[in-house]
C-alpha positions as CSV (number, residue, x, y, z in Angstrom):
1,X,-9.7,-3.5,13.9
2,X,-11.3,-5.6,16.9
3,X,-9.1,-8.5,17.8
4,X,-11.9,-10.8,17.7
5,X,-13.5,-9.9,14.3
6,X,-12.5,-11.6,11.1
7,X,-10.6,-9.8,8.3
8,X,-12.9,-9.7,5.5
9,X,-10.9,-10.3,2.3
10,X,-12.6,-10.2,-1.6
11,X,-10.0,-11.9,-3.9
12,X,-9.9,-10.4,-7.8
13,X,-7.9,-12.4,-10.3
14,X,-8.8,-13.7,-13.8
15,X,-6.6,-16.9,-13.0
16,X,-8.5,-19.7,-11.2
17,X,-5.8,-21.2,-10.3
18,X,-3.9,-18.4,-8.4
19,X,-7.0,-17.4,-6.6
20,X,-7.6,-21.2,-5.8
21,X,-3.8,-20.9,-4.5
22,X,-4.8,-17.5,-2.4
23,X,-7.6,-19.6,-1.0
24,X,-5.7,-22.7,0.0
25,X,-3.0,-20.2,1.7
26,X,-5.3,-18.0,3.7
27,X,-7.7,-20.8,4.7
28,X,-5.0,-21.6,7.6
29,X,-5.3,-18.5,9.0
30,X,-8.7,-17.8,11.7
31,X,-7.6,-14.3,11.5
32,X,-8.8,-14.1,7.7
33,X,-12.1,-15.0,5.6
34,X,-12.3,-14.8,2.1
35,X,-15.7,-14.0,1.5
36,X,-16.1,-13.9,-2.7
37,X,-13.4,-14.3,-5.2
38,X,-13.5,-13.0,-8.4
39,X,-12.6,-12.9,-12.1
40,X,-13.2,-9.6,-13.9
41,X,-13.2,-6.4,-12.5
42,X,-16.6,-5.2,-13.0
43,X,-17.6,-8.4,-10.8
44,X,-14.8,-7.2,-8.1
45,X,-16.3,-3.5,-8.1
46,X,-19.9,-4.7,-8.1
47,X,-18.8,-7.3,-5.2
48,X,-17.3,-4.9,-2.6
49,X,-20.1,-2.5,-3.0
50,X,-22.3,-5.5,-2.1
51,X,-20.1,-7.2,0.8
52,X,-18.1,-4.3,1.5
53,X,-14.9,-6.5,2.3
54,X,-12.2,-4.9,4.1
55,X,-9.5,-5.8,1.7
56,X,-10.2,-5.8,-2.0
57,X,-6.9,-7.6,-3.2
58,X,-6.9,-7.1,-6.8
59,X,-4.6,-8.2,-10.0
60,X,-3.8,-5.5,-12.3
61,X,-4.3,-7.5,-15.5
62,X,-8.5,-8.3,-15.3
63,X,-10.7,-8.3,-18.2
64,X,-13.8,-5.3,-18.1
65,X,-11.9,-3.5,-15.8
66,X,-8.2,-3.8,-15.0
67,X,-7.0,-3.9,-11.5
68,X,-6.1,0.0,-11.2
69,X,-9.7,1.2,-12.4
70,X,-11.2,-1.3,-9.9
71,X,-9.0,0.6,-7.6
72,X,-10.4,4.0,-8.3
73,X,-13.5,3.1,-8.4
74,X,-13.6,1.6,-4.7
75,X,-12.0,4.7,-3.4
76,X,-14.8,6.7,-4.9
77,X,-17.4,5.0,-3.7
78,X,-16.6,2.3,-1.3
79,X,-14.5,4.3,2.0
80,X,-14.7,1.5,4.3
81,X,-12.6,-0.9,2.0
82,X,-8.9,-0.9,1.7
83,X,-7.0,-2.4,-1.7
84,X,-4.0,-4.3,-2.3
85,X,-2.4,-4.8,-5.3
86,X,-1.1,-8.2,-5.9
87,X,0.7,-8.3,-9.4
88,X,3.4,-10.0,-11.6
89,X,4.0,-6.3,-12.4
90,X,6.9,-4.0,-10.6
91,X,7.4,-1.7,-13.7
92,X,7.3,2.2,-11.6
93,X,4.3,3.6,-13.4
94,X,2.0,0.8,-11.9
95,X,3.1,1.1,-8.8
96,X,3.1,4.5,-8.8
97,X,-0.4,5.1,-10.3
98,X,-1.7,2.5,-7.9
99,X,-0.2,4.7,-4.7
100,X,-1.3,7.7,-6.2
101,X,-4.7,6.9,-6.1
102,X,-4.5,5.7,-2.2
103,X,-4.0,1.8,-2.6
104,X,-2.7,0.3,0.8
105,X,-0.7,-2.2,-0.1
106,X,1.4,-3.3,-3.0
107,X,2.7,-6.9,-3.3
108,X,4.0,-9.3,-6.2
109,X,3.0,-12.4,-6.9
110,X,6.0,-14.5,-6.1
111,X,6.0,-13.1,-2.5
112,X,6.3,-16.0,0.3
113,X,3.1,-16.5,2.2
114,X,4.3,-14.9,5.4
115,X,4.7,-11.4,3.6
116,X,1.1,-11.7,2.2
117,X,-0.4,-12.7,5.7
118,X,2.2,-9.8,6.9
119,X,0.5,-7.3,4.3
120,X,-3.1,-8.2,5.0
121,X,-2.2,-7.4,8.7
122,X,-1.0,-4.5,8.2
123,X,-3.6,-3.5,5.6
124,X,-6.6,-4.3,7.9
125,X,-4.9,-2.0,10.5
126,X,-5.0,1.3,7.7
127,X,-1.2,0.9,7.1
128,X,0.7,0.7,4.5
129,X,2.2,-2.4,3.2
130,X,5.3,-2.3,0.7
131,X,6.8,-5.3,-1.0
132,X,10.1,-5.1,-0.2
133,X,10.9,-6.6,-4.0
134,X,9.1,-3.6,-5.1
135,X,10.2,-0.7,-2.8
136,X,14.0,-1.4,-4.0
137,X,13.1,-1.6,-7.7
138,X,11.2,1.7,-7.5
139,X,13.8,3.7,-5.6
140,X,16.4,2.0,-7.7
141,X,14.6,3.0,-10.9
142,X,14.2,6.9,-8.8
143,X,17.8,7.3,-7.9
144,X,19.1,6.5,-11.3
145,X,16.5,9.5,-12.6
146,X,18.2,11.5,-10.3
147,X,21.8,11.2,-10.8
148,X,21.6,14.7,-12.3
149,X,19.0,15.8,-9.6
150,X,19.7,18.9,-7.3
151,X,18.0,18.6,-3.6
152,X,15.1,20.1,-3.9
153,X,15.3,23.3,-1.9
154,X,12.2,22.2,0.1
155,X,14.3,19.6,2.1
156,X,16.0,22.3,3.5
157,X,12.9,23.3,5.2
158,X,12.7,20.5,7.5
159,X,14.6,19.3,10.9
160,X,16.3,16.7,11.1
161,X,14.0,14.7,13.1
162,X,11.3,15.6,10.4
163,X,14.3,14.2,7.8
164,X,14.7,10.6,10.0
165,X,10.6,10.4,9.9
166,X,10.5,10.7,6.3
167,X,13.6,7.7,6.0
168,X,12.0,5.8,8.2
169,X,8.8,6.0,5.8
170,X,10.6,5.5,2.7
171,X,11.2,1.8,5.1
172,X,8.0,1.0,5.0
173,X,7.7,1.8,9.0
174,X,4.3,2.0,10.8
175,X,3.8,5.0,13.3
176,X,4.0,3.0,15.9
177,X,7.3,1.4,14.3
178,X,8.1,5.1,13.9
179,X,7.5,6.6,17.4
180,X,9.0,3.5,19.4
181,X,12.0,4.1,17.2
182,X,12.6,7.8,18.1
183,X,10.9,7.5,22.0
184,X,8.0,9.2,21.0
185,X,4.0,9.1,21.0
186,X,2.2,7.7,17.7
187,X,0.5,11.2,17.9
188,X,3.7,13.0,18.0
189,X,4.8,11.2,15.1
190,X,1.5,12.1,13.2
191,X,1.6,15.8,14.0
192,X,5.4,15.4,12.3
193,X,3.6,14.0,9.6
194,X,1.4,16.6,9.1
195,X,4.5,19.1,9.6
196,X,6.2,17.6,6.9
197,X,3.3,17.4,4.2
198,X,2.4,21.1,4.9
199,X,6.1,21.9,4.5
200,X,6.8,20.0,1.0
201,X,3.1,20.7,-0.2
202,X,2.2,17.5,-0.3
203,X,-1.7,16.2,-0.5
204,X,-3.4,12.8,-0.4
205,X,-3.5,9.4,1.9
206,X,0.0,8.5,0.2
207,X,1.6,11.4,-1.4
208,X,4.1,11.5,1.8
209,X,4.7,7.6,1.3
210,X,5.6,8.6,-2.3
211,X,7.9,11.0,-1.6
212,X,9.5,9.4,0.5
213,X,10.2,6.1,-1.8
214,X,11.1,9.0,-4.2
215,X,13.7,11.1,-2.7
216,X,15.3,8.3,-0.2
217,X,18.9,8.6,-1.6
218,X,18.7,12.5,-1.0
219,X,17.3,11.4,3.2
């Protein structure tokens, strides 16, 4: 995103008082505008396609339409804004329905400022953003699912340096992050990336990001 353009930010939550909180909290920040805020989801998804924000941050819990169906419905039809999920909610199958249908970032409500103005930055720049809160919950909640588990025989498809990308991802690690971290070029790390998709059949904008919070204890 241009350094000298505003991040564009559309606030959904049914609670007045939290998005009046948002508001107060990002109003400190030049770096961020919040230009509507919203109370149901129907207004949220009728909203972006009118502004076109470039972060929809949306509350699951939303009267008309919750949080997730906003969340479809954006990717559908809206490519030029990104989501974040900002929930009281860490239970697995909301996070996990929410990255499987390409949101960017995922955060809880209790989170300290700096990790929302953290996310949004990250958000803005396509990355993905991971509440640390809710990346060790959903890999805790994994691992115990797969105390059982075999490695999948896939894993024994990949190199090792494909293996310490896919960690590093499961850590909630940029490309950049990535490729400064093994010496190498953002599009070397993308083309590994790619690699490692194609290898473990994996399709959509966060299906590798899954996986990887997935099968961590097995990287």
């Amino acid at each position: 995103m241009n350094g000298d353009r505003k991040i564009r930010i559309l606030i959904a939550d049914d609670s007045q008082i939290f998005r009046n909180g948002i508001c107060s909290t990002l109003e400190g920040y030049e770096k961020i505008a919040v230009i509507s805020e919203c109370s149901t989801g129907i207004e949220a998804f009728e909203k972006c396609k009118e502004l076109k924000p470039d972060i929809a941050v949306l509350d699951i819990e939303m009267p008309g339409m919750n949080g997730l169906e906003v969340l479809k419905a954006i990717n559908r039809e809206i490519s030029c804004t990104n989501t974040v999920i900002l929930t009281g909610y860490k239970e697995d199958a909301y996070f996990e329905e929410a990255f499987e249908n390409n949101v960017t970032g995922y955060l809880l409500k209790d989170c300290l400022e700096d990790e929302l103005i953290k996310c949004l930055e990250y958000v803005a720049e396509g990355e993905n953003y991971i509440s640390p809160a809710v990346s060790s919950y959903f890999m805790k909640i994994q691992h115990n699912k797969r105390k059982s588990a075999v490695q999948p025989a896939s894993f024994d498809s990949l190199t090792p340096t494909e293996k310490s990308i896919l960690k590093l991802i499961a850590e909630n690690k940029t490309n950049k992050q990535i490729a400064d971290e093994l010496f190498n070029s953002i599009r070397t790390i993308e083309t590994h990336r790619n690699n490692i998709c194609t290898k473990l059949g994996l399709k959509g904008h966060n299906a590798l990001l899954l996986f990887s919070l997935k099968n961590k204890v097995l990287l």
